[in-house]
N, C-alpha and C positions, 0 to 999 in steps of 0.2 A: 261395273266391268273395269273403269278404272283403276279403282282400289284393289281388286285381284290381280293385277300386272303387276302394281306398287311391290305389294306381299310377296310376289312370285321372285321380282328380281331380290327383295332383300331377305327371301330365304335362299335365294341363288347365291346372293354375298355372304353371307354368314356360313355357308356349308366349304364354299372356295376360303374362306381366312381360317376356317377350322382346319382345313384339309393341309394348307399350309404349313401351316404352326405344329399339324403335325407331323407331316414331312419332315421340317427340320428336327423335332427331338427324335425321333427314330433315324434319323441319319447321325446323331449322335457328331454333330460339327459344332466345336466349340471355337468362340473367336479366339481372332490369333494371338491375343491378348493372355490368351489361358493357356495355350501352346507354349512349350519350353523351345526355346533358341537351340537347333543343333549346326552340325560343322562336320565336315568329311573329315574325316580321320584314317591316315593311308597307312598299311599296315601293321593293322591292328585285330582284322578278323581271320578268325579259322578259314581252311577250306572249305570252301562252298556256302561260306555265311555271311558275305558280304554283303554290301548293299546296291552295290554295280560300279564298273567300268574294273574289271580285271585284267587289262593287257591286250596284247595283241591274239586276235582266236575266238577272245571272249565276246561275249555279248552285255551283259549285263546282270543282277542280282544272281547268287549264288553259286556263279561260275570260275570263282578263284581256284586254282591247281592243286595251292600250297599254304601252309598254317603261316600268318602273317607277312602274306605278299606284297611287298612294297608298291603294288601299282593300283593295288584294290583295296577299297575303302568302305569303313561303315560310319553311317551315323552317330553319332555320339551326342552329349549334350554338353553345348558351346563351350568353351572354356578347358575343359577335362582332355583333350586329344593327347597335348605333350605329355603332358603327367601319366600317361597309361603308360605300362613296363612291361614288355613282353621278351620272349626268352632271345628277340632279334636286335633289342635298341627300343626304344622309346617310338608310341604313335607319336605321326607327323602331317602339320597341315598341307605338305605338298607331297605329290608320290616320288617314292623311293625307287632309285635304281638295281 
């Protein structure tokens, strides 16, 4: 009777570390080591393609008015912001008035 408990929890353990393991590769979370560094970049996205904080009204992701809003921001990857050229000036790391 012993020895069936023993079996029982360490088929108990081995089904829980499976289930885990696969957990994580179907959630497809890669560490942040593997993740590219991004940076707000403020007027730089079309209407409605933002990534959030549009002004005053707005709420958040996709609710920019106007094509390169000074107040709403997209992600970009770190580094790239000033250098984007749009038909308004140059993205910028702070919002635009």
């Amino acid at each position: 009777m012993k020895h069936q408990g023993i079996a029982l929890a360490t088929l108990a353990l081995a089904a829980l570390t499976t289930g885990l393991a696969s957990a994580a590769e179907k959630a497809g979370d890669k560490p942040a080591a593997d993740k590219p560094a991004m940076e707000k970049c403020f007027g730089v996205a079309l209407a409605g393609k933002n990534d959030c904080k549009a002004g005053a009204g707005t709420s958040c992701a996709g609710t920019s008015k106007v094509d390169y809003q000074g107040n709403s921001w997209k992600n970009v990857p770190a580094g790239t912001c000033v250098s984007i050229k749009t038909p308004k000036g140059m993205g910028s790391l702070m919002a635009k008035s």
